[in-house]
C-alpha positions, 0 to 999 in steps of 0.5 A, spaced: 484 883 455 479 887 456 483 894 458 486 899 454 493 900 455 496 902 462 498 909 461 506 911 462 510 917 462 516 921 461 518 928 462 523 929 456 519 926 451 524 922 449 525 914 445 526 910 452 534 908 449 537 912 455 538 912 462 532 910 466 530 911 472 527 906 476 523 906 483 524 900 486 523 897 493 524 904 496 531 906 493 532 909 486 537 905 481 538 906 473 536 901 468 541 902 461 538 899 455 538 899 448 533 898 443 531 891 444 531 888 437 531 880 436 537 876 434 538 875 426 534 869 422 532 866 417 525 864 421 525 870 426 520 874 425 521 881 424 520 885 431 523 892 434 521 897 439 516 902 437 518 910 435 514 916 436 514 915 428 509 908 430 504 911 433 498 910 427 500 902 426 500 900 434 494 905 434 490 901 430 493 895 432 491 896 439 484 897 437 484 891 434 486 888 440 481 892 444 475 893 440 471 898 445 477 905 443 477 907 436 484 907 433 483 915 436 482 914 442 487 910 445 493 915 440 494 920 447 496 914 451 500 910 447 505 916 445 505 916 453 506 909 452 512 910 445 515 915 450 515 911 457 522 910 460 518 904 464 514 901 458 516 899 451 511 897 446 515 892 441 512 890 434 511 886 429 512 886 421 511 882 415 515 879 410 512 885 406 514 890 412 506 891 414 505 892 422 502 886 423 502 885 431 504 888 438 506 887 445 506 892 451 509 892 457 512 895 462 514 896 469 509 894 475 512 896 482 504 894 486 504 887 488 504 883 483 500 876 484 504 871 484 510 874 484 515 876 490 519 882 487 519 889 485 519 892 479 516 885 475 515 886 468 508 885 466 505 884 459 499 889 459 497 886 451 499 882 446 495 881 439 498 878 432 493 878 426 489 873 424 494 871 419 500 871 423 499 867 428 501 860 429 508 861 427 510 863 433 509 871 433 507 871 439 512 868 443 517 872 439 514 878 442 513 876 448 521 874 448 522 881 446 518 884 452 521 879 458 529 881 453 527 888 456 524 887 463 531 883 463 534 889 462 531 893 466 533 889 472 527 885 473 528 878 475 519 876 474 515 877 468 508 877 469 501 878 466 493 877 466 487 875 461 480 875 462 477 869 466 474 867 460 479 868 454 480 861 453 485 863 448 489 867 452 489 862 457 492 857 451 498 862 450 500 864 457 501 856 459 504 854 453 509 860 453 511 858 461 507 862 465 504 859 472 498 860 473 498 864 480 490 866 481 483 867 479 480 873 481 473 877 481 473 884 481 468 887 484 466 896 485 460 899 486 459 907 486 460 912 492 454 917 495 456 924 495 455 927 501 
């Protein structure tokens, strides 16, 4: 993906382990969860929700992911992102405890093509070192983002990738997403009157 992380808020500041409130199709309901953490063995791959403590490692990570925003620039917005109540950052270590990937998600209320329910989970970005892939890292991040949406009461997960992410197009179909759309986007700028 080509986007920066989708930016999130939270007025206590707090790890998302309580509580959460949610805005979903027109009423308020709360959302109880707790650390998402994969169930334990031999060849699961090592994976926890980021803490304000990760901000470095998933900055860094991130930039990796996208390579246009400098680990410093997108640090602002993945604390916001840590501290969220509606989205969860989850990461990936190696047999040596080395971060070596990550997941974000989070909650979309807006329409999310292909799907018929609000809020969905949406994927934002997903990225697993060179060295860690084809091991089924990347499934099992994903598996912790679709645990935490489920939590959250979400019945739909979703997500995106660039038209010409061929890779990313391998990786969605092959870990149970329909292809719902293709899209163009178009803008242009406004004259000031």
């Amino acid at each position: 993906k080509s986007r920066r992380i989708r930016e999130g808020s939270a007025a206590d500041g707090q790890a998302p382990t309580a509580a959460h409130r949610i805005a979903a199709a027109g009423r308020t309901r709360f959302c109880y969860r707790e650390p998402i953490e994969p169930e334990p063995s031999k060849a699961s791959p090592m994976i926890r929700e980021a803490v304000p403590s990760d901000l470095e490692a998933v900055a860094s990570l991130a930039a990796r992911l996208w390579p246009a925003h400098a680990p410093e620039d997108l640090k602002p917005e993945i604390a916001e992102l840590i501290a969220a109540r509606d989205a969860a950052i989850f990461l990936l270590f190696d047999d040596d405890g080395s971060p070596t990937g990550f997941a974000q998600c989070q909650l979309r209320r807006d329409y999310v093509e292909g799907t018929g329910t609000s809020p969905v989970g949406y994927l934002e970005g997903i990225y697993v070192d060179e060295a860690q892939r084809r091991r089924g890292c990347g499934r099992a991040l994903l598996a912790a983002c679709e645990r935490w949406a489920a939590g959250c009461g979400c019945t739909e997960f979703a997500s995106d990738c660039e038209l010409d992410n061929d890779e990313s197009l391998a990786f969605h179909l092959s870990a149970g997403f329909s292809e719902a759309n293709r899209v163009i986007c178009f803008a242009k700028r406004l004259a000031h009157p």
